[in-house]
C-alpha positions as semicolon CSV with decimal commas, in nm:
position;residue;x (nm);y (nm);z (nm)
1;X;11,781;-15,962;-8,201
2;X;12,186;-16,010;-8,290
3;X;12,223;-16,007;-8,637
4;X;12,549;-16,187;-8,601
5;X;12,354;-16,479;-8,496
6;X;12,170;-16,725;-8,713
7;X;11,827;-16,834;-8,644
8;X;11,933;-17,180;-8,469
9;X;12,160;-17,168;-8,267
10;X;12,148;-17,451;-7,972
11;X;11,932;-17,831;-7,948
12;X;11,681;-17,883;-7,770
13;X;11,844;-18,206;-7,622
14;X;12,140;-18,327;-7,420
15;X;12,362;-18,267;-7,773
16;X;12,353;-17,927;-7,677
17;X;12,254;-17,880;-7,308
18;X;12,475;-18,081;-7,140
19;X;12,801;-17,937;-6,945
20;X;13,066;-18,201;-6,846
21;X;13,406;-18,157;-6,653
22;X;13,703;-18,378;-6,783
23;X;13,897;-18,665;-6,649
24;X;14,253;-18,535;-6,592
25;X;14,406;-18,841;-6,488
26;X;14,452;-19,091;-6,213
27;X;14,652;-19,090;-5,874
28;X;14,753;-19,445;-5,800
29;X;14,793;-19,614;-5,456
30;X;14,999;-19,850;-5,551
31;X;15,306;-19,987;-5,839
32;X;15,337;-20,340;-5,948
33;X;15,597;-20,560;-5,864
34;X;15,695;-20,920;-6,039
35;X;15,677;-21,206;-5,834
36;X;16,011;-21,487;-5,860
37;X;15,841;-21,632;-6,132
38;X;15,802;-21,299;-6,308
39;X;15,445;-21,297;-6,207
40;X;15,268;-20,927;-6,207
41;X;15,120;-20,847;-5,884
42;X;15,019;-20,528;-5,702
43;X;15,207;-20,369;-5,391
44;X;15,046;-20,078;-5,172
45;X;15,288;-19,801;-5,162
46;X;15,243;-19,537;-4,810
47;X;15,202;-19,231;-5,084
48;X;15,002;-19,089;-5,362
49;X;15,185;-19,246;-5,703
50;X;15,109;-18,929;-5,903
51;X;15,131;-18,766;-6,258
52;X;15,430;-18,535;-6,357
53;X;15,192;-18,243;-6,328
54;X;15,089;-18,342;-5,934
55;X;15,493;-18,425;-5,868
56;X;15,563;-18,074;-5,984
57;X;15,398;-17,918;-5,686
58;X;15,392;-18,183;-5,446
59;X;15,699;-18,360;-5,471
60;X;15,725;-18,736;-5,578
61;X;15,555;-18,915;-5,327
62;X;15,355;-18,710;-5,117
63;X;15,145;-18,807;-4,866
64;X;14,873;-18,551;-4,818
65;X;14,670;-18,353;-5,120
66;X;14,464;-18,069;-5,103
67;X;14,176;-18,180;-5,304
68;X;13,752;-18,033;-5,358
69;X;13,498;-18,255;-5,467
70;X;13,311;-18,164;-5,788
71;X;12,972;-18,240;-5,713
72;X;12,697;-18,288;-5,363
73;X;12,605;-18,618;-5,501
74;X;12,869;-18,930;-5,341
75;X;12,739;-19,136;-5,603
76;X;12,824;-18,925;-5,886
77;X;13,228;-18,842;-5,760
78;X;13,254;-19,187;-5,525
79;X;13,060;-19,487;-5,721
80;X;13,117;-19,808;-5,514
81;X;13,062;-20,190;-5,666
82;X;13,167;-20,518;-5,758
83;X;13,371;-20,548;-6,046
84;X;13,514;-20,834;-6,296
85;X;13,722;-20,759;-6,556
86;X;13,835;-21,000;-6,863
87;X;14,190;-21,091;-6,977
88;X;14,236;-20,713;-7,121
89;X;14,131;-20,378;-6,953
90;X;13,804;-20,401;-7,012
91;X;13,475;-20,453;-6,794
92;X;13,330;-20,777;-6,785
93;X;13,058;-20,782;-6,499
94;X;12,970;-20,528;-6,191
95;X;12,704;-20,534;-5,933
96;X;12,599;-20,391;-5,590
97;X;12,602;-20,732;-5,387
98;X;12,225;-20,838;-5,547
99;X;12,179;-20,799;-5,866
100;X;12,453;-20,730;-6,166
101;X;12,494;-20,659;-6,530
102;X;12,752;-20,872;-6,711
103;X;12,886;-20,888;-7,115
104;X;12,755;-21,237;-7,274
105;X;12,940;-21,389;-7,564
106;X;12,707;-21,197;-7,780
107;X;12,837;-20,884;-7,657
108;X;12,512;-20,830;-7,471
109;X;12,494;-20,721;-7,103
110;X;12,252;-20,923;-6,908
111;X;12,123;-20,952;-6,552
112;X;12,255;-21,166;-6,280
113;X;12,234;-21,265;-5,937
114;X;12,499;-21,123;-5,764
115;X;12,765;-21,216;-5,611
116;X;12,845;-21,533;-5,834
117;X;13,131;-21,817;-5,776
118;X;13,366;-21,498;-5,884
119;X;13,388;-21,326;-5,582
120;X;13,751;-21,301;-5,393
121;X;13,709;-21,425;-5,037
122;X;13,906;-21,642;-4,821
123;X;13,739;-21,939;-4,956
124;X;13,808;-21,810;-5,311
125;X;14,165;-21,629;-5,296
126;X;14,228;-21,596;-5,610
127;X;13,865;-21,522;-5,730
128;X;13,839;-21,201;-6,022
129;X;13,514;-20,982;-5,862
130;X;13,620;-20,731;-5,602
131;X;13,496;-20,479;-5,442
132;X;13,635;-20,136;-5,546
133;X;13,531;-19,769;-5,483
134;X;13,640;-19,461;-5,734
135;X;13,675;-19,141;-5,611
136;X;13,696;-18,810;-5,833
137;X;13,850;-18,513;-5,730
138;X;13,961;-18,151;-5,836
139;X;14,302;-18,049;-5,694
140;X;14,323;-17,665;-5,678
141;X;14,664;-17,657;-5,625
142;X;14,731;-17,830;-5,983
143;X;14,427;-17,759;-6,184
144;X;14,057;-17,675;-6,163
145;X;14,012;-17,786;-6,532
146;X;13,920;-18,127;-6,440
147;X;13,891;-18,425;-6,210
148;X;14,181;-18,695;-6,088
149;X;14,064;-19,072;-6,061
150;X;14,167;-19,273;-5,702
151;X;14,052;-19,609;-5,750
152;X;14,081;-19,812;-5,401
153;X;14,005;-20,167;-5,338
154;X;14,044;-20,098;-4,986
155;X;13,748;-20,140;-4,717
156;X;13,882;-19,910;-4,438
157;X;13,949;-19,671;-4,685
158;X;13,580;-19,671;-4,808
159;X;13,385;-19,652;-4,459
160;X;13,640;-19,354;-4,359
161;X;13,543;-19,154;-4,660
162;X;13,195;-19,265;-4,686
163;X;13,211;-19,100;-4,307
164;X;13,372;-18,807;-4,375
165;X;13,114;-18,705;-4,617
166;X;12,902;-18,771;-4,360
167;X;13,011;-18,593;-4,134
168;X;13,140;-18,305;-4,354
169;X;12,758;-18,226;-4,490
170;X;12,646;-18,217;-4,117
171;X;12,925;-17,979;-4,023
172;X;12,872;-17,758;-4,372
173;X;12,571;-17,813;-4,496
174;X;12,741;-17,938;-4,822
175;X;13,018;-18,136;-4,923
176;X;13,085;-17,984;-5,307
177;X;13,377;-17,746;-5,390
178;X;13,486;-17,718;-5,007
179;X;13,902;-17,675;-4,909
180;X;13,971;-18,042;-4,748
181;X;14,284;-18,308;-4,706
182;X;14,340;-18,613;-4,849
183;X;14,609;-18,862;-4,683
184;X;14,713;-19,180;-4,675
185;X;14,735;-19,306;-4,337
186;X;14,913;-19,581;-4,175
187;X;14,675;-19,859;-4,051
188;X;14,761;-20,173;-3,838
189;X;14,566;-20,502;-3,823
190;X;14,640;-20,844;-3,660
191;X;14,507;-21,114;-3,831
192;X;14,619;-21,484;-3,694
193;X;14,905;-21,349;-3,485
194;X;15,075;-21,117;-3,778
195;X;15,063;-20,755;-3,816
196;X;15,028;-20,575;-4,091
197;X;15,024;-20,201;-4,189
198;X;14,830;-20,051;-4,457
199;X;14,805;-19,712;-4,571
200;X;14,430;-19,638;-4,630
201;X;14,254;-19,279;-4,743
202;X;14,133;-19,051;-4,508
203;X;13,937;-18,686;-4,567
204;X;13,961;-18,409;-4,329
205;X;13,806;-18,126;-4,318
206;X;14,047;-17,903;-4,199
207;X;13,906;-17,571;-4,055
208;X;13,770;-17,399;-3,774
209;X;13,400;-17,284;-3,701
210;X;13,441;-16,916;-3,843
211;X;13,518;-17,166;-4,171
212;X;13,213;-17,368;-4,106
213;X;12,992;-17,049;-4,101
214;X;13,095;-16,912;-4,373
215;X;13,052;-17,240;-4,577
216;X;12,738;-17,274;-4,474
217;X;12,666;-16,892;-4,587
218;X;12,803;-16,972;-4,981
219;X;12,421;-17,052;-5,154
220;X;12,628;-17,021;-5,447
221;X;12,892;-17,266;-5,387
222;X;12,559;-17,540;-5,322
223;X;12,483;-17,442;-5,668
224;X;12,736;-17,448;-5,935
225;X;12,812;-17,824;-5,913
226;X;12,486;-17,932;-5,945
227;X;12,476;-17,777;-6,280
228;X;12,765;-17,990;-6,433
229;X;12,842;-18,335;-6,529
230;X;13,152;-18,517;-6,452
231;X;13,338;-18,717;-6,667
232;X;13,322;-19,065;-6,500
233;X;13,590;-19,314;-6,374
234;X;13,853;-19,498;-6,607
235;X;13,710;-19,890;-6,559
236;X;14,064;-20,069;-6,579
237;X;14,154;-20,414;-6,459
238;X;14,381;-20,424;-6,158
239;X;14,641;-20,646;-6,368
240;X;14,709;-20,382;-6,553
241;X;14,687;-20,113;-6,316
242;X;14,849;-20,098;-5,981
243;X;14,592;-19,970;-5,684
244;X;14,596;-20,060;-5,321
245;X;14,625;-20,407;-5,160
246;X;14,272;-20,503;-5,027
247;X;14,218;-20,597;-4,682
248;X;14,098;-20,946;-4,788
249;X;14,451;-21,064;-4,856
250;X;14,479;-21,035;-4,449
251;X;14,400;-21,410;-4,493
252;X;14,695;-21,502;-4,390
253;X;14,834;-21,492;-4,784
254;X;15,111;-21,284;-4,884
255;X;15,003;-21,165;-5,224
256;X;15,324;-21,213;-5,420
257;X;15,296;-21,600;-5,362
258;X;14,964;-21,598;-5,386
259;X;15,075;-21,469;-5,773
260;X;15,274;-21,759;-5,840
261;X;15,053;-22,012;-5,676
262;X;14,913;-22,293;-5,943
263;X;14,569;-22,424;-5,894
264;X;14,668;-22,682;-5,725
265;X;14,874;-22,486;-5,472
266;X;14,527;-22,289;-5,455
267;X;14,291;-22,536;-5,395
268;X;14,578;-22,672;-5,082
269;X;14,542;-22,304;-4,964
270;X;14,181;-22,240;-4,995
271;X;14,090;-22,634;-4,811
272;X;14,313;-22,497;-4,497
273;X;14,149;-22,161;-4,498
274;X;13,798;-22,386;-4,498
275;X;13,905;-22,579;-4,224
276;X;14,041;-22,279;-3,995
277;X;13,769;-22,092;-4,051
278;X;13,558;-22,389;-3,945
279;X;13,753;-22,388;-3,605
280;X;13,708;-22,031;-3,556
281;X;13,335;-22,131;-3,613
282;X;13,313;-22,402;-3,360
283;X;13,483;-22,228;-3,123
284;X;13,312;-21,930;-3,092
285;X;13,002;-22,157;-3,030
286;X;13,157;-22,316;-2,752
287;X;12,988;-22,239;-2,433
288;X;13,257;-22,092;-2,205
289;X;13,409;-22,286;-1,936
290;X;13,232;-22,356;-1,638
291;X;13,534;-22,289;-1,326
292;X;13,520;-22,496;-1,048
293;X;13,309;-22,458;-0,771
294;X;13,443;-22,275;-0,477
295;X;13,354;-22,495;-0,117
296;X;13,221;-22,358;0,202
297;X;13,421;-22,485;0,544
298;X;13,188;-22,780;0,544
299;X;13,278;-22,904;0,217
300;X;12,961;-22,787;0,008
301;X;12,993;-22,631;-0,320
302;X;12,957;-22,243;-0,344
303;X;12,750;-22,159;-0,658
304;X;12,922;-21,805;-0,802
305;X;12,720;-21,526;-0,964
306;X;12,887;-21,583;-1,323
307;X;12,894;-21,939;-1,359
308;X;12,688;-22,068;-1,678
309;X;12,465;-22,388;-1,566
310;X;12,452;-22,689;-1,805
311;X;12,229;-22,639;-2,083
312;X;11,904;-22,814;-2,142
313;X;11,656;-22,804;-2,368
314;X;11,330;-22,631;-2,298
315;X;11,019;-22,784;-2,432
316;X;10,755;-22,630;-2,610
317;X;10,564;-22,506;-2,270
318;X;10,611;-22,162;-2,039
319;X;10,965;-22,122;-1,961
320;X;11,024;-22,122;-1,548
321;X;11,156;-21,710;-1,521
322;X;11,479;-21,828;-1,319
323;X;11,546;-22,046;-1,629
324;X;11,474;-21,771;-1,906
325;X;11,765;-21,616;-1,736
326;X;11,997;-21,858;-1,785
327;X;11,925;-21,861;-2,116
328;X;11,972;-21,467;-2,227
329;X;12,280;-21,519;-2,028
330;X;12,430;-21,789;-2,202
331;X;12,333;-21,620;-2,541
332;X;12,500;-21,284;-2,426
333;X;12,858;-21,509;-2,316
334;X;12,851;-21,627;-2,687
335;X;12,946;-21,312;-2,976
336;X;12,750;-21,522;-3,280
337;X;12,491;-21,600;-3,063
338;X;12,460;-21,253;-2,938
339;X;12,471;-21,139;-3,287
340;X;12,174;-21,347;-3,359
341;X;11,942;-21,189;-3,075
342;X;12,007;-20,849;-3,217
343;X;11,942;-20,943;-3,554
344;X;11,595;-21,101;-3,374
345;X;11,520;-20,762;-3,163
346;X;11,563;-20,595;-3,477
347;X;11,283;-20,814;-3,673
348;X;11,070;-20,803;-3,376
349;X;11,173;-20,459;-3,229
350;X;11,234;-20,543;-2,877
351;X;11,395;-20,369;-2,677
352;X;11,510;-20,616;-2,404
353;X;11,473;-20,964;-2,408
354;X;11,519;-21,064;-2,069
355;X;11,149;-20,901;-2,001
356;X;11,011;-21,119;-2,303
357;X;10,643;-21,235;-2,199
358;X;10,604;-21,638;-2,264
359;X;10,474;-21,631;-2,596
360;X;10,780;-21,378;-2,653
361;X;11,003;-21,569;-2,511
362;X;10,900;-21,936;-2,697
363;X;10,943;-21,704;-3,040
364;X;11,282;-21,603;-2,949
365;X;11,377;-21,968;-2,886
366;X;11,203;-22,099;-3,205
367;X;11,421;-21,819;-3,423
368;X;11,764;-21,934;-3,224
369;X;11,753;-22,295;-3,274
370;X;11,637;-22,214;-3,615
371;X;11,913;-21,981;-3,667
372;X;12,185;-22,147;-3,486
373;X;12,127;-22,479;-3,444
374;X;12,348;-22,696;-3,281
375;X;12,538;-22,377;-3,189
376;X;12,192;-22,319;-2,955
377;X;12,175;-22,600;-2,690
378;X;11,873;-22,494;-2,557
C-alpha cells in the first residue's frame, strides 16, 4: 500500500464517482432586433452567431462547424420539449406534449396536463410555450474541454438532426465522438402565396466507406462517452436570448409586428387566422367537382372513369360491392378524409380497404362518420 496515501481516499457515492464535461458556451442562431416601438424581438441570422474563441478560427459568421457529439445517448446531448419561461430567464413550465412539470406560487413544481392555453399556435400567436430542442456539442477545432449549447426553436431543424443520428448510427454503428458537419442551410417555404427562407441545421457525416469501417472498428471510441456526464443546457428565455425564428410564425405574421401588436391588435389577428383556417377546413372537405358529362352522337351522356357520383347515405345493411367502390374512391379524392382511413387501417391493421368484407366494411363507415362527420356524406 502507498504510504503517501491516507486511509480514505474517495466516497462511495456520486460526491466522488461522478465525471462531468463542462458547458463552454452557446452558439446562437440568431441576434435581436427592436421593433418601431423599441420592442425586442428575435431575427434568424443565415450563420452561426459565435463566441470570440469560435470567431478566432472560423471567422465571424461562419456557416459550417466541425463539431463531435459527446455522448451515444440523443437524449442526453439533444433534449427536446415544451418550454415556458417567466418575465426573467428563468424556467417556468416544460413538458413532452402530455404531461408537464410547472413552478407554483409556492415555489413547488407540480404536474400538469400538457399542452395548456400557453402554447404558441396560429390560434394563439403570441402564446409563451414553445417547442425548442438543445443540442450539445464538442468542437475539436476550438476545444475538447467542453461542450457548446445550440438552442433551436426550429422544426425542420429538429427532424433533420433527429435523422441524421439516425442515419449516422446505422452507417457507424455509433454516433459519439465521430468527425461530422454542422451547417446552416437555406430553406424555402410558401405559406399563403409568400415565400420565405430560413436557415435551419443540418448534420453530415462527411466521409467515405474506408471511414465508415474504421468507425465501426473503434470499440473504444463506443466506450469513453458512456463513462461521462455532460453538463446540461443553459434554460434561458428567448426574450433575452436571440435563437432562430420558428416555423410557426409562417402564419402569415411577420414577427417584428407581431412584437408591437396590443391585445387587441392580437385578438383581430388571431379571429382572421380562425376563420381562414376554417376555410382551408371546409374546403378540403369539399367533394371535388363533378365535370360535365361528355355526349355520344345521339345525345346521351357518356359516364367517364373518374367522375365521383353523388353521395348518399348507406344504411345500416350490406353495402352493394359497386357502391363500396364509390365510396373508398371518394375518401381517397379527399386528403383529410384519406388521412382518416389510414389512421383506421392502422387501428384495425388492414391492409386494403377496398377488399373489406361487410361487417368490415359497415365498421369502416361507423369510424368515418364518427370521425368526420359532416365532412363524410356517406
Amino acid at each position: 500500500m502507498n504510504s503517501m496515501k491516507g486511509q480514505f481516499t474517495r466516497i462511495e457515492s456520486s460526491y466522488s464517482q461522478v465525471r462531468r464535461i463542462p458547458r463552454l458556451g452557446k452558439i446562437r442562431l440568431g441576434i435581436k432586433k427592436k421593433s418601431a416601438k423599441g420592442v425586442e424581438y428575435p431575427s434568424e441570422t443565415p450563420w452561426f452567431v459565435v463566441t470570440p474563441e469560435i470567431a478566432a478560427v472560423y471567422g465571424d459568421q461562419p456557416t459550417e462547424l466541425d463539431v463531435m457529439l459527446p455522448h451515444e445517448d440523443p437524449e442526453v446531448f439533444f433534449p427536446q420539449k415544451l418550454a415556458m419561461y417567466g418575465q426573467t430567464a428563468g424556467l417556468k413550465c416544460h413538458g413532452n406534449g402530455k404531461v408537464a412539470r410547472r413552478l407554483n406560487d409556492q415555489n413547488e413544481w407540480v404536474d400538469r396536463q400538457c399542452p395548456c392555453e400557453f402554447l404558441k399556435s396560429s390560434d394563439n400567436p403570441k402564446g409563451a410555450c414553445t417547442e425548442q430542442s438543445s443540442l450539445m456539442v464538442f468542437l475539436p477545432k476550438v476545444s475538447l474541454g467542453g461542450c457548446y449549447q445550440i438552442t433551436t426553436g426550429s422544426f425542420h431543424s429538429t427532424v433533420t438532426i433527429n435523422s441524421a443520428l439516425d442515419l449516422i448510427r446505422a452507417l457507424a454503428g455509433r454516433v459519439a465522438l465521430i468527425p461530422l458537419k454542422l451547417r446552416r442551410v437555406p430553406r424555402t417555404t410558401h405559406n399563403e402565396g409568400k415565400s420565405q427562407t430560413h436557415y435551419t441545421l443540418e448534420l453530415i457525416l462527411d466521409g467515405d466507406l474506408k471511414m465508415i469501417r474504421d468507425l465501426r472498428a473503434d470499440i473504444q471510441g463506443i466506450l469513453i462517452p458512456g463513462r461521462l456526464e455532460i453538463e446540461g443546457p443553459v434554460d434561458e428565455n428567448k426574450t433575452l436570448d436571440a435563437v432562430d425564428v420558428e416555423e410557426a410564425d409562417e402564419d402569415g405574421i411577420d414577427a417584428e409586428k407581431l412584437a408591437d401588436m396590443d391585445d387587441k391588435e392580437l385578438e383581430t389577428v388571431r379571429m382572421a387566422l380562425n376563420k381562414q383556417n376554417q376555410v382551408k377546413r371546409t374546403e378540403t372537405i369539399k367533394p371535388s367537382p363533378t365535370p360535365s358529362p361528355a355526349t355520344k352522337p345521339n345525345g346521351t351522356a357518356v359516364q367517364e372513369s373518374f367522375e365521383l357520383p353523388a353521395p348518399e347515405r348507406i344504411g345500416p345493411g350490406q353495402v352493394p360491392a359497386s357502391q363500396w367502390a364509390e365510396v373508398v374512391a371518394y375518401v381517397d379524392a379527399n386528403m383529410d378524409l384519406c388521412t382518416l382511413k389510414s389512421d383506421w387501417k392502422a387501428q384495425t391493421k388492414c391492409e386494403q380497404v377496398i377488399r373489406l368484407t361487410p361487417s368490415g366494411q359497415q365498421n369502416f363507415l361507423s369510424f368515418m362518420r364518427e370521425q368526420a362527420g359532416a365532412g363524410f356524406p356517406y
